[in-house]
N, C-alpha and C positions, 0 to 999 in steps of 0.2 A: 783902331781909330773909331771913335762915337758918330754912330749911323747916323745926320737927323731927320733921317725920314723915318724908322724905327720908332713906334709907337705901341705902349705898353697900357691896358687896364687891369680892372678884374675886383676881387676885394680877400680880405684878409678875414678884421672880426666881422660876424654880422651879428652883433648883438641888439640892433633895430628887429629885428624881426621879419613878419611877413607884410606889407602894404598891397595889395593888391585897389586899393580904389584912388591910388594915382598914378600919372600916363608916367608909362614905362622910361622913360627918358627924364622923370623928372624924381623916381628912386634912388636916395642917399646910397651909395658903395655898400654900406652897414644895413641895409635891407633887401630883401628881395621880393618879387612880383607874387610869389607862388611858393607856396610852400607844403608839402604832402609826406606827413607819416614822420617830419623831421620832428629837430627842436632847435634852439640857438642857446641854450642856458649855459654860461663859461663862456660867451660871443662867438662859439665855435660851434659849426652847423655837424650835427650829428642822428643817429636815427633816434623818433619818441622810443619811452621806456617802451620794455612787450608788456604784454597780458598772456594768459593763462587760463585755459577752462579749469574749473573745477568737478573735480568726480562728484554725482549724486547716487545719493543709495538710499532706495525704497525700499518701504518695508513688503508692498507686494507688486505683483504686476500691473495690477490692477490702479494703483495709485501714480506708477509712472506714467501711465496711457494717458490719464486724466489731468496729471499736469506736466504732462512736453506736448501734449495735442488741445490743450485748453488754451481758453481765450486768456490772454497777459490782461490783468487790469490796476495791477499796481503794487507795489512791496515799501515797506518801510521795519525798521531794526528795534528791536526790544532789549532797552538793558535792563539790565536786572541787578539787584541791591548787589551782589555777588555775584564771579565769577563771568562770561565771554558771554556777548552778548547773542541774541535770536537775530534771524529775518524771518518776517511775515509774509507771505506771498497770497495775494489774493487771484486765480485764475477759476474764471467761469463760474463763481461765485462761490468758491469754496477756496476756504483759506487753510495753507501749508503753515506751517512752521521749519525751518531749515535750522538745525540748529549743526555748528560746526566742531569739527575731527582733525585728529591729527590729518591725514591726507583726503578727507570728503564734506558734502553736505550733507548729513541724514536729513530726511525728508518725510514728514507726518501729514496727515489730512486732520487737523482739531474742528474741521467743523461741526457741531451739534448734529444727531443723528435727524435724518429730514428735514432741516432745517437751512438750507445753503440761501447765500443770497443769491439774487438775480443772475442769469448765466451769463446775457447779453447785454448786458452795460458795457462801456468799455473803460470804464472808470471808476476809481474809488481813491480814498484821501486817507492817511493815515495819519496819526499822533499819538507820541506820549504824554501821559499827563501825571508826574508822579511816577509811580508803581503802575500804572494803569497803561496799555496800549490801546488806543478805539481805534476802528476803521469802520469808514460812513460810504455808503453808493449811490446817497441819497434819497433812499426809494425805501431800502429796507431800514426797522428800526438797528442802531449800531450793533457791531462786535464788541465784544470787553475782554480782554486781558488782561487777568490779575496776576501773573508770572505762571500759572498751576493751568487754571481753567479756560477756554473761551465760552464765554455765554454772552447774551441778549442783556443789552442795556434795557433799565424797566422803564419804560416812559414809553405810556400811553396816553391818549389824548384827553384833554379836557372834561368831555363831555361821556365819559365813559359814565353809564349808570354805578358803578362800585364808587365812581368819588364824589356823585353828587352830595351838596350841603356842605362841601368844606371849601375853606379858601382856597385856592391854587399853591400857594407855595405852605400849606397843608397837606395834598394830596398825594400821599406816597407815593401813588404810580407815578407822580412826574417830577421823580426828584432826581434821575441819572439821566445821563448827558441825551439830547433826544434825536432824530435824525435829523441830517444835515447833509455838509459838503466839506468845503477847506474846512483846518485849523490849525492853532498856533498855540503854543502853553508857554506862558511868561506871568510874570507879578504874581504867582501864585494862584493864575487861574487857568482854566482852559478856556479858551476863544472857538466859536463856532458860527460857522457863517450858514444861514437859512434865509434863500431867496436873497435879496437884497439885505437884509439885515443880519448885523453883528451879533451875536450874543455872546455876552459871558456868563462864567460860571463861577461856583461859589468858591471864597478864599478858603487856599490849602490848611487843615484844620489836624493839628497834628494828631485829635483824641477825636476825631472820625474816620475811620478808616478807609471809608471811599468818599471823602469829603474832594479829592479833587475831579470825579467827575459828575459831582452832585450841581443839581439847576436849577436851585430854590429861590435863590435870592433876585434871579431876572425876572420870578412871578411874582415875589413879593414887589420887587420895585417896581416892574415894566418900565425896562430901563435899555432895553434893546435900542442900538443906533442902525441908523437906516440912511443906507445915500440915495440921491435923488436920481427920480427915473431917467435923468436922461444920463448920468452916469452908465448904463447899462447894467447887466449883472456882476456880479460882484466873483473874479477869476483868482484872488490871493490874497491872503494875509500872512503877514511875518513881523516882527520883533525886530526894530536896527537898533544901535547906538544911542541914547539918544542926548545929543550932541548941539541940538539947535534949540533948547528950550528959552531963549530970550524971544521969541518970536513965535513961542506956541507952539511947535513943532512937538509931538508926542512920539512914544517909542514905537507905536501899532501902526503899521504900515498896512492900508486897506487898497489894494490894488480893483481897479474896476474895467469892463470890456472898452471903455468910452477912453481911455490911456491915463484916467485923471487916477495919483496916489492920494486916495484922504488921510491924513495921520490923527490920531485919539491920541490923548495925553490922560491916559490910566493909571498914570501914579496916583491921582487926586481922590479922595474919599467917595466911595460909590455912592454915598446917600446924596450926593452934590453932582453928581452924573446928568440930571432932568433940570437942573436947573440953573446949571453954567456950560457957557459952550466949548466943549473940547474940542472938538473937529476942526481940521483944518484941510485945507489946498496943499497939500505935499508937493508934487509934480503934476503937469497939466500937458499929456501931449504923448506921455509913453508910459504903459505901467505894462506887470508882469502878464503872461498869458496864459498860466498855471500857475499852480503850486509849487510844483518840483522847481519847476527851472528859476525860481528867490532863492538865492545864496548869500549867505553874509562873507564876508570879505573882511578881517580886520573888523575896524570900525563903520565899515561898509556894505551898506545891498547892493547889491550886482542881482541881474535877473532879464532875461528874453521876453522883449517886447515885437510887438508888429513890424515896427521898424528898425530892429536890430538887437544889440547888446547894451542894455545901459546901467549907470550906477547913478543910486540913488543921494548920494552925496554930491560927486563932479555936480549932478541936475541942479541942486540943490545951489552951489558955486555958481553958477550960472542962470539962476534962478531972474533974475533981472537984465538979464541980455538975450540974446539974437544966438546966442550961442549952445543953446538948452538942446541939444542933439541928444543923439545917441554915442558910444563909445566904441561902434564897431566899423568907419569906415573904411578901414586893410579886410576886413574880410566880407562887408557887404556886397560885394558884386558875387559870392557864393551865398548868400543870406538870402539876398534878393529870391531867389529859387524859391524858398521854403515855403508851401502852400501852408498859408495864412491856419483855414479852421482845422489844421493838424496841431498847431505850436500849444494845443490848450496838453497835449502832452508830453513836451518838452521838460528834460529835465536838466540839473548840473550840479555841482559840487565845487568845494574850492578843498584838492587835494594836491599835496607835496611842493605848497604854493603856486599851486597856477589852478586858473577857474578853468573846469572843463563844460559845455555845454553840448546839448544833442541838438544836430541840424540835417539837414535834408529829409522830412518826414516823409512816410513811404507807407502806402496802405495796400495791404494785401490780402483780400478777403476780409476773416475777422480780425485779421494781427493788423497792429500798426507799430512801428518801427523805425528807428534814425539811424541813416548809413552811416553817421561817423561822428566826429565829436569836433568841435573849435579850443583851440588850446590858448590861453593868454598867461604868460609867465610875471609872476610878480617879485622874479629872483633881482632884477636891478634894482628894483627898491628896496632891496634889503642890504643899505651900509650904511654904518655909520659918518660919514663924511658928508652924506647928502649927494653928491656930485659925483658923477663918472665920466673922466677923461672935458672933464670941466664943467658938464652940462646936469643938468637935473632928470636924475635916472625917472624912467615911467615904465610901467609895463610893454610886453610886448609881444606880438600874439605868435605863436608858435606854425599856425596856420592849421590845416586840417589833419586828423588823424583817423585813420578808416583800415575796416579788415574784419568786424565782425557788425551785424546788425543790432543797434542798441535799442531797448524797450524802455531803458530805466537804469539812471548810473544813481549808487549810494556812495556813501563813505558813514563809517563807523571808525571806532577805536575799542581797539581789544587792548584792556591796559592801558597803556601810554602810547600803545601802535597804534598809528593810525594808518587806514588801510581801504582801499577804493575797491567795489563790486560793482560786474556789470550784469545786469540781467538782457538778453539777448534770445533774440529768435532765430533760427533759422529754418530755412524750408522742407532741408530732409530730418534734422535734429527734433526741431520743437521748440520748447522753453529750454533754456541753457543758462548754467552761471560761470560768470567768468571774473577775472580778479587784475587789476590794473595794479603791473609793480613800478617803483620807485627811480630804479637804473636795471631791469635784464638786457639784458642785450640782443634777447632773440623772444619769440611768442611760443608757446607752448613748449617754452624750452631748449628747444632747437630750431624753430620753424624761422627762415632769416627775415627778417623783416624790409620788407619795399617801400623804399626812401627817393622820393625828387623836390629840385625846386624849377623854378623859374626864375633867373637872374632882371633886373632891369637892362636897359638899353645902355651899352658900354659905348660913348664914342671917341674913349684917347682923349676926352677935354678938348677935340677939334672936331666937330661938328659939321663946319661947311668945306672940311677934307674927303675929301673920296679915299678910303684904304681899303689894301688887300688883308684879308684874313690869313695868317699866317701856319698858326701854331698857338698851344696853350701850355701852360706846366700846370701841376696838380696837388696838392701835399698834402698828406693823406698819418695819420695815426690812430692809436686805438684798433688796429687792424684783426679782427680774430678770424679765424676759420680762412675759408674760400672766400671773397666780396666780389660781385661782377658789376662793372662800372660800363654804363652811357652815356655817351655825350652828344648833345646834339647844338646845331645854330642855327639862327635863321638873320637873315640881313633885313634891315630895316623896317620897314613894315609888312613886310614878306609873310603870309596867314598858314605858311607850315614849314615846320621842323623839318631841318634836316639833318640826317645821321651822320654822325662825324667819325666816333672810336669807340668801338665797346673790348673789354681787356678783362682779366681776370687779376688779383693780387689775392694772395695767399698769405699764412702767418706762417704757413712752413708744419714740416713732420715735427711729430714730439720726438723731444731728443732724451737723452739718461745724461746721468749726472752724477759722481761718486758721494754719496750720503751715506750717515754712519745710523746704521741701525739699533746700536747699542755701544757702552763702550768699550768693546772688543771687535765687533763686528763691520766691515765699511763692505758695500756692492751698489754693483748698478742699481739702481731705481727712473724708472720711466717716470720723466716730469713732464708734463705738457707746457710748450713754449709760452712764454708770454705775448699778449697783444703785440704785433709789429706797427713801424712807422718806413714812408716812403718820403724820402726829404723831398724827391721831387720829381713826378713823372712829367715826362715829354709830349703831348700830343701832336702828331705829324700836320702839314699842312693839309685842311680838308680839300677831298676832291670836286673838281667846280666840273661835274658834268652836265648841269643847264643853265641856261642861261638866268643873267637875272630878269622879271616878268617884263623891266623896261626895255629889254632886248640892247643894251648898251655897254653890256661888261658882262664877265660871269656869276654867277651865283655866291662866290666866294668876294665880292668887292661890294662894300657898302659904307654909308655915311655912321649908322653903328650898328651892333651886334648885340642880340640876344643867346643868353647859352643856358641849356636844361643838361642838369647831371642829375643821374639817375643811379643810384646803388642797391644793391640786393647783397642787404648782410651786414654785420657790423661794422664800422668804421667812420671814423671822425675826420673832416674835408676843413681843413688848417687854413687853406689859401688858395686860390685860383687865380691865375694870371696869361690874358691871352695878348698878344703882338700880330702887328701888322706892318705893313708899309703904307704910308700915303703915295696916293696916287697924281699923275697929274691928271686936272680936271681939263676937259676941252673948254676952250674961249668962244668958240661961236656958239649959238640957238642953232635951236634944233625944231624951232616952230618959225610959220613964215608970218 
């Protein structure tokens, strides 16, 4: 016979993701409050991919000392006409080359013999341009990468006595790209940002061989753009789509401290640069906070401002309403945290479709570093039907992902692989490189990975019912190894967790299996089990040994229920479903 006091929640898919910046009671079944180390991509809540250190191998000792105990101040990737691409690592002013191996990274010092840049910066900007890789500290004149060599960009100052009486864009000494900060290479040039002002450099010239990091033609024109002072200084520039030109909108995205995006429309003939206005008001309210952290997305920027996560298109969309936000409030109430003058080193990438960004900045001594990354999955948007389960698919943030300290996330493509690197610090280690995969199952191989979320407030679709918490079931596949499961609830607004059931599930011994060796031969051969599944565990009724804090029932009876499951190790969490009874409520007050 059908109980009807017996009252059932919980959720199935959660392919919403993680919301954390609305009240718990008002999160859709399909999302959840909290989310750490997971993912929901399949709408099925499972552990993020692992990572992997990778071996480095120095040529002496003397070079490892100096870069696992040197200051991090910035890396970027070098490819090359042929063959797998470089990383550049800039620490304490001397730049590595990492070039990779079957199982390692070798690791070189190409700095110029006495010649290093500054130890104590904590910053440096790198680009390709061409064949060419430059990296700037600001301070010293650049590095140059021609695939072979690193040397000194030639550009010397104006007034040097060897170039008086010749024009400027005459003067040999200042014809290679000169110091600076950001930059960005598109249209055939390379873009440098100095002080407030833009410059570019001269069009890529197939029958000059360093013609793309040549700076002739900004002396000849004096043709340099400059935003205004109260823009502040000038924190990024990148290259989007560019998709908005009915309205002036150019592809150069100039990000400034003030949150305003200017955009330049550099398609147009440079000799026309000084004397039609390209600039525009891109966004007014949020721009990037570095360099690293502008990612293009599809036909999209995406990039970490003061206020959050946001994308330069949606702003765009909303460019004439009340609506011109940001794009991150499921994980601004962790964002919120992020002390502000750290985010100028912020970085992210959009790898294996989902954008990863670094948050929680953390300064320790001369290192600074981001405890962990924010994850936003852009796998719903990818179907053709447009619509899932009738609605219009969006992104959805995965929530946080934490386990090693991040310096600096890249992504490169070896080939047509495409492949996410993390540069990482830690305390006893040093500098460390480590490699985000795709689907492992575990982190360094084996190591199991530490998976929870935070459900929203379940309350049976009856709210102003008193119920007893009863029991829960669990359903559970993708099972490998050993997995240890916790579960915890707390009733109502109740400010801690309490422990419910912690259990172990296993995929079981490896078994044998008769396989033929040859075609005469057939024996045992030891197979390792496949992933298991658990159609459905039981959770017993928790024990209510305090009260609840109103002092009117036990701890186990509330109007709804929050629940934290917690796993350590592989395994994919299909369905959760907890039951109760409703209770009778009392008829009189209890105030006079």
């Amino acid at each position: 016979m059908l109980d009807k006091r017996r009252v059932t929640d919980g959720f199935t898919s959660l392919e919403g993701g993680m919301d954390a910046g609305s009240a718990t009671n008002l999160i859709p079944r399909n999302k959840v409050a909290f989310a750490m180390n997971a993912t929901f991509r399949t709408g099925y809540l499972n552990n993020r991919p692992g990572w992997a250190s990778i071996p480095l191998s120095f040529l002496d000792d003397e070079t490892r000392t100096a870069y696992t105990t040197g200051q991090f101040q910035g890396a970027g990737w070098y490819i090359p006409v042929t063959g797998n691409p470089f990383v550049f690592v800039s620490i304490s002013g001397h730049i590595y080359r990492l070039t990779p191996g079957a199982t390692s990274f070798t690791v070189e010092d190409l700095t110029p013999s006495g010649d290093p840049n500054v130890s104590f910066l904590p910053k440096v900007w790198m680009c390709q341009a061409d064949s060419f890789l430059v990296i700037q500290d600001g301070l010293d004149a650049p590095f140059v990468y021609d695939g072979t060599t690193l040397r000194r960009s030639t550009c010397i100052l104006p007034d040097d006595p060897s170039t008086s009486g010749k024009p400027p864009y005459l003067q040999p000494a200042n014809k290679e790209v000169p110091t600076g900060t950001a930059m960005a290479y598109g249209y055939g040039r390379l873009w440098l940002v100095r002080g407030k002002n833009v410059e570019a450099g001269d069009i890529l010239n197939a029958s000059i061989p360093n013609s793309a990091i040549l700076f002739t033609e900004v002396l000849q024109y004096n043709d340099a753009f400059s935003v205004p002072v109260t823009s502040g200084d000038i924190t990024a520039i990148a290259f989007g789509a560019n998709i908005d030109t009915s309205i002036g909108q150019g592809p150069l995205q100039v990000h400034t401290a003030s949150g305003q995006v200017i955009t330049l429309d550099v398609t147009v003939e440079r000799t026309t640069w000084t004397q039609t206005n390209i600039q525009n008001i891109g966004l007014m309210g949020g721009a990037a906070t570095g360099q690293e952290c502008v990612v293009n997305v599809n036909n999209d920027t995406w990039f970490r401002s003061n206020d959050g996560i946001r994308s330069f298109v949606v702003a765009r969309r909303q460019f004439n309403t009340w609506g011109n936000t940001s794009q991150s409030r499921e994980v601004d109430p962790i964002l919120k945290y992020d002390t502000p003058n750290l985010l100028i080193y912020a970085s992210g990438v959009w790898f294996n479709n989902r954008l990863l960004l670094t948050i929680s900045p953390q300064l320790a001594g001369k290192n600074r570093y981001f405890q962990g990354l924010v994850a936003l999955d852009y796998d719903l948007t990818s179907t053709l039907s447009g619509t899932l389960n009738g609605t219009n698919p969006e992104p959805a943030y995965d929530g946080i992902w934490t386990g090693i300290n991040v310096t600096q996330i890249t992504k490169t493509y070896f080939g047509s692989e495409e492949r996410c690197f993390i540069f990482t610090w830690d305390a006893t280690l040093g500098n460390q490189l480590w490699e985000l995969s795709k689907e492992a199952p575990f982190d360094n191989g084996s190591c199991p990975i530490v998976s929870w979320i935070e459900t929203g407030s379940y309350n049976s679709n009856s709210l102003t019912n008193l119920k007893k918490l009863i029991g829960a079931d669990l359903w559970i596949d993708q099972l490998q190894e050993t997995v240890q499961f916790d579960v915890s609830w707390q009733p109502d607004q109740f400010p801690f967790w309490q422990p419910w059931q912690s259990f172990e599930e296993s995929d079981g011994n490896p078994c044998s299996t008769t396989q033929k060796r040859n075609a005469f031969l057939s024996c045992e051969i030891p197979v390792q089990s496949p992933p298991q599944y658990r159609s459905r565990i039981r959770l017993q009724e928790p024990e209510s040994t305090i009260d609840n804090p109103e002092g009117e029932y036990p701890i186990n009876f509330g109007y709804d229920f929050r629940f934290r499951i917690q796993w350590k190790g592989r395994a994919r969490i299909k369905g959760f479903r907890v039951f109760g009874y409703i209770q009778e409520d009392e008829t009189t007050g209890s105030k006079p």
